[in-house]
C-alpha positions in Angstrom: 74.4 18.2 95.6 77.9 18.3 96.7 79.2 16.4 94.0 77.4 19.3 91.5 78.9 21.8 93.7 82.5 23.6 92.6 85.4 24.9 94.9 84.6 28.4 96.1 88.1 31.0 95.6 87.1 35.1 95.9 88.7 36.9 94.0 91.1 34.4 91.9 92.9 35.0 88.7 95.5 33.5 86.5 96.1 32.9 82.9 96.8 29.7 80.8 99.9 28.6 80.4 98.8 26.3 77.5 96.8 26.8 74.7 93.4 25.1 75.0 92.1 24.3 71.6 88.4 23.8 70.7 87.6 20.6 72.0 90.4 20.3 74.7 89.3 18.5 78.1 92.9 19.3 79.4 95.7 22.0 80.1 97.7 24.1 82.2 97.1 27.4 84.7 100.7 29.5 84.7 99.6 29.9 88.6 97.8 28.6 91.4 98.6 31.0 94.0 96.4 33.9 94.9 97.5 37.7 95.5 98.2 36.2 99.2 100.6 33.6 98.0 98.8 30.9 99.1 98.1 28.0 97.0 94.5 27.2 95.8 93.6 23.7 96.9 93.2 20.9 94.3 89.7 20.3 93.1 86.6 21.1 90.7 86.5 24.5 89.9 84.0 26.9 87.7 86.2 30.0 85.7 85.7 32.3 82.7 88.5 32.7 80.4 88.6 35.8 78.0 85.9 37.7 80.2 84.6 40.3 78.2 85.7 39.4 74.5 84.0 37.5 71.9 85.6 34.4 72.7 84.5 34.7 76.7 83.6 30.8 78.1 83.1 29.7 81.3 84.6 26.1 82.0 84.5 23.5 84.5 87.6 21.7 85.3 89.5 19.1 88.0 92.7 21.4 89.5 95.6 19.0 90.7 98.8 21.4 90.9 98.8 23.7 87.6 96.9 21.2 85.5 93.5 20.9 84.7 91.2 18.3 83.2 87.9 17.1 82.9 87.1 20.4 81.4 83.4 20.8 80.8 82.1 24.0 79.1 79.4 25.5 80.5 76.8 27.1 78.7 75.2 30.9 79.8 71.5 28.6 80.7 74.3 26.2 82.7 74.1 23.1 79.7 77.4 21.3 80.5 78.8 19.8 77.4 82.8 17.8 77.6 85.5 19.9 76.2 86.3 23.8 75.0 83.6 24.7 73.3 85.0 28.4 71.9 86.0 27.3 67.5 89.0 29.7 68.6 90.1 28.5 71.5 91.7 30.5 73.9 95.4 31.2 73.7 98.5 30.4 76.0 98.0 33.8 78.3 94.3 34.0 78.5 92.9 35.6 81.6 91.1 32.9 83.6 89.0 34.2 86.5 87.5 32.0 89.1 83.7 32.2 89.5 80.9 30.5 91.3 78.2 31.1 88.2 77.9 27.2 88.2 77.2 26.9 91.6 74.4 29.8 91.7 73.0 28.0 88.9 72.7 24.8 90.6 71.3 26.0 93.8 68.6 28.2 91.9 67.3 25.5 89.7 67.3 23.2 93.5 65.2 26.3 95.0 63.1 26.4 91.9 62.6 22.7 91.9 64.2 22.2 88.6 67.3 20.0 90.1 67.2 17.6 93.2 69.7 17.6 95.9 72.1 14.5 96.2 70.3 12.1 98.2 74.4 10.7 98.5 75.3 13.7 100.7 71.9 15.0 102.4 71.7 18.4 104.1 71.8 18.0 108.0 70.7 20.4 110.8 73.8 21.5 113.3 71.3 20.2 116.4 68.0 18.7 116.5 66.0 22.2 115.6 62.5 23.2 117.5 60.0 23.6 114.8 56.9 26.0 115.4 55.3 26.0 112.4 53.7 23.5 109.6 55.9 25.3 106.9 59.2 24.7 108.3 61.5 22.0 106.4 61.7 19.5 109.2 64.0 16.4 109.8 63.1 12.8 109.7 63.2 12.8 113.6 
């Protein structure tokens, strides 16, 4: 599940220093620092860029510095398809918003039994727990 899983940032927002044109899988943030001044960590991250226009998308992406790559676009029913998917684009100085919409998705559609965790990176208990009750999730031990 972890690899599904993005970067979690409250409250992030920056714009584009490049242009990314319909079918871009790379680019550039203007900023990586937060209203803190501290520096967002490099990694896979979910934002929306134009929120609220007719060109609002929300894209996947590798962070390493300002750049970004491996940009996904991800649909509103969480389809994942390579590259900018807007025909317009979205412009050098677009707002781009940090969200975790991808990771809700994911861990609904686990819960619901539509996805399966990542047998790679299982979920662990803290301490050997004390079940009580047949219902319980219980460990292998």
């Amino acid at each position: 599940m972890s690899s599904k899983l993005t970067k979690v940032v409250a409250n992030f927002e920056t714009s584009l220093a490049t242009k990314l044109a319909n079918g871009a899988t790379s680019g550039s943030l203007t900023s990586v620092t937060d209203k803190n001044a501290v520096t967002i960590p490099s990694g896979k991250y979910c934002m929306i860029i134009d929120r609220g226009t007719g060109d609002e998308e929300h894209l996947i992406f590798d962070l390493s510095g300002t750049s970004i790559s491996n940009i996904y676009s991800v649909s509103r029913q969480g389809v994942q398809t390579a590259g900018v998917q807007n025909l317009n684009g979205h412009r050098a100085g677009a707002k781009c918003y940090l969200t975790d919409f991808v990771n809700l998705k994911i861990i609904v559609d686990i819960m619901n039994g539509a996805d399966t965790l990542d047998s790679a990176n299982p979920l662990k208990y803290d301490a050997d727990p004390a079940f009580s009750d047949s219902k319980q999730v219980v460990s292998k031990g």
